[in-house]
N, C-alpha and C positions, 0 to 999 in steps of 0.2 A: 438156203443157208444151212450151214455142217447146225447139228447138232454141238450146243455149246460145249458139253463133254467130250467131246471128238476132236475137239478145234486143239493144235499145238501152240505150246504157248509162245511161238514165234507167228504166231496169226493174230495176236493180242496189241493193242497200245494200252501200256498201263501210266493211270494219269493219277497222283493220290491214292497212291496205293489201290487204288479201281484197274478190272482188266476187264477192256472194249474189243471187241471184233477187227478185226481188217476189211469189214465188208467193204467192197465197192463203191456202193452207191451212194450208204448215208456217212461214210466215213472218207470223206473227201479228204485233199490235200491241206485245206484252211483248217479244217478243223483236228485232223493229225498232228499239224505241226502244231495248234494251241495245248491240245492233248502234250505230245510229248516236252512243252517245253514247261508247263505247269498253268500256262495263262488260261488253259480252256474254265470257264465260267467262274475265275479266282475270286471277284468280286461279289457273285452271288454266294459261294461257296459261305464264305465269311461269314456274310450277312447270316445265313440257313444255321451256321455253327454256332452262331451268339443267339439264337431266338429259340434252336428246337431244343428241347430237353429229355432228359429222359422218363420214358413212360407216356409219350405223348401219342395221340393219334392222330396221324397227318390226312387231310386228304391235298394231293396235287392235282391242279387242272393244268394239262398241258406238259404230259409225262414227256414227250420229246425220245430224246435217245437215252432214258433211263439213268442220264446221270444224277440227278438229284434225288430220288428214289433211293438207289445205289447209295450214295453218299449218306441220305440221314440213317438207313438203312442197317451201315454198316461203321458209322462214325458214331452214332448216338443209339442208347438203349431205347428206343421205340419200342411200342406197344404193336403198331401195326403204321403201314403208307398204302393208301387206298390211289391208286395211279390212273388217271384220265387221261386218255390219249384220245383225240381224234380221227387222225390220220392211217388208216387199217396198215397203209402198208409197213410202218414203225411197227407196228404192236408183234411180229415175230422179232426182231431186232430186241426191242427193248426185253422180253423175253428169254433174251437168249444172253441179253447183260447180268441180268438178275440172278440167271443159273451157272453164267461162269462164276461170278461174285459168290454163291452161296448164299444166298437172299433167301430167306423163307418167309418172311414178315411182310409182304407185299405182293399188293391183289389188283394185278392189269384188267383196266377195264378199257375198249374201244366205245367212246361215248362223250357226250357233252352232258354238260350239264346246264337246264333253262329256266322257265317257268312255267314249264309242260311238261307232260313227257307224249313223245312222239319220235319225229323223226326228222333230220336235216338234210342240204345237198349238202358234200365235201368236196372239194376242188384239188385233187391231186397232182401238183406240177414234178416235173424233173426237178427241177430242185427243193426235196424236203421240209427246206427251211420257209420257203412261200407258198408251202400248202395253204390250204384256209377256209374258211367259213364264206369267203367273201368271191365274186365271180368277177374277178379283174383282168379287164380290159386289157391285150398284149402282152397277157401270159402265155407259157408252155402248157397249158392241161392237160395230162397225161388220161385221168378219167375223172368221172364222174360219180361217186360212190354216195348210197345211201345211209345212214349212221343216226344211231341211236339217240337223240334226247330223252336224258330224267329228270327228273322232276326234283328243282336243288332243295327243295324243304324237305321233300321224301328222302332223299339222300341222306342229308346230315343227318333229318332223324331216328336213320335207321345205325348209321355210324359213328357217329356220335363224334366226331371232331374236335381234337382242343386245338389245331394251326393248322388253316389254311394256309398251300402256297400254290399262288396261279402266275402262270404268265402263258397267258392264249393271245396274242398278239391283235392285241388292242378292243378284244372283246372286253375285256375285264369295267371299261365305263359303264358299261350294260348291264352287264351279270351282276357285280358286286352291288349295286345300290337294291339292289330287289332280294339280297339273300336274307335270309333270318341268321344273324351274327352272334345270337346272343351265348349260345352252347360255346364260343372258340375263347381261346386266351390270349392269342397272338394269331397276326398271318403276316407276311413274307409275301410280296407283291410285286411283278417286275411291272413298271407303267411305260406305255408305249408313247410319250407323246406326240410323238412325228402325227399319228393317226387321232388321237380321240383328244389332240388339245387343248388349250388351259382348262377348258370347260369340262373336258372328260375328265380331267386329272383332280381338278376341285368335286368332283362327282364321286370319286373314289373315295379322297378322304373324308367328304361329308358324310358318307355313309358312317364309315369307321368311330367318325365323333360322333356322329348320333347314337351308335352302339356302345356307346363307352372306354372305344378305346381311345390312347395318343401317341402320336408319331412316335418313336421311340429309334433315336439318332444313331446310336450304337450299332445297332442293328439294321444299317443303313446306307445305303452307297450310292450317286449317282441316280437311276432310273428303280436301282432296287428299293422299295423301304417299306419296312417294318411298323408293326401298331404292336403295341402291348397296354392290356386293359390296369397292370401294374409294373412298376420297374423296380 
């Protein structure tokens, strides 16, 4: 990939006043046309814009193609967006979003985050979007990559978090009932349920209510939703 200051801006999809790459390979035709026509992540976008505020410090699990990074980044006066990616081969990409945008306020990291710190398998397929954590059956696996887990108490504590936003594609049952929530003011949660079902999904929120936070409707679409510890 060009060096994102090299790239002309006829190489660009600008989605929301954001300008993306014309790569290849993560910037397919589905997601071009949601890009240009304003639909790409409308829903979440929303939800992100009523819950983060300014002065806040985000972390994201599940940086993706850096558009939501990008977007609190450069929509809301943040303090800083600490960005989690798994998947190594994004992390140039998302990079190279950040610096066409003008981003200084956000710190890519390639890593998970668990109840350890060590190290995971990653499952990288041809298509981007069903990477994963998980080794499924009558996939394309492109490789096999090893990747970083930290340790999610060490983390916050070091970072200090007022709003988490995750969507790691159906881990989130898992991670979130074991994180220590109590430092955050808000988080922004896409839930997967196709995967971690009523059960996972009642798992999410119970954590949340035991942490003191509540739904918080506003801030809320469909699979996205919002906790806030006050409204």
């Amino acid at each position: 990939m060009k060096d994102a200051q090299t790239i002309d801006a006829k190489e660009f999809i600008t989605t929301n006043g954001m300008k993306f790459p014309k790569d290849g390979h993560f910037m397919t035709g589905r997601i071009r046309g949601a890009m240009t026509d304003g639909g790409y992540e409308a829903k979440e976008t929303k939800c992100l814009l009523r819950v983060v505020r300014e002065d806040d410090v985000v972390v994201e699990l599940g940086a993706g193609m850096g558009y939501t990074s990008t977007l609190l980044a450069t929509k809301r006066k943040i303090k800083h967006i600490h960005a989690f990616e798994a998947n190594p081969t994004l992390i140039p990409y998302l990079k190279a979003v950040h610096a066409a945008n003008g981003v200084e306020n956000a710190t890519v990291t390639n890593a998970v985050l668990g109840s350890r710190k060590g190290s995971v398998d990653f499952y990288v397929r041809r298509n981007f979007l069903a990477s994963s954590l998980t080794p499924i059956e009558g996939t394309n696996v492109s490789s096999v990559e090893k990747i970083e887990m930290l340790n999610t108490k060490t983390v916050f504590k070091s970072l200090k978090p007022t709003v988490l936003v995750c969507d790691i594609e159906g881990a989130e049952a898992d991670l979130i009932p074991n994180m220590d929530l109590t430092g955050l003011r808000a988080a922004v949660i896409e839930l997967h349920p196709q995967w971690i079902g009523p059960e996972g999904v009642n798992k999410v929120f119970r954590a949340f209510m035991d942490a003191g936070f509540a739904y918080y409707a506003r801030g809320s679409t469909s699979k996205v939703v919002s906790f806030r510890r006050a409204w």
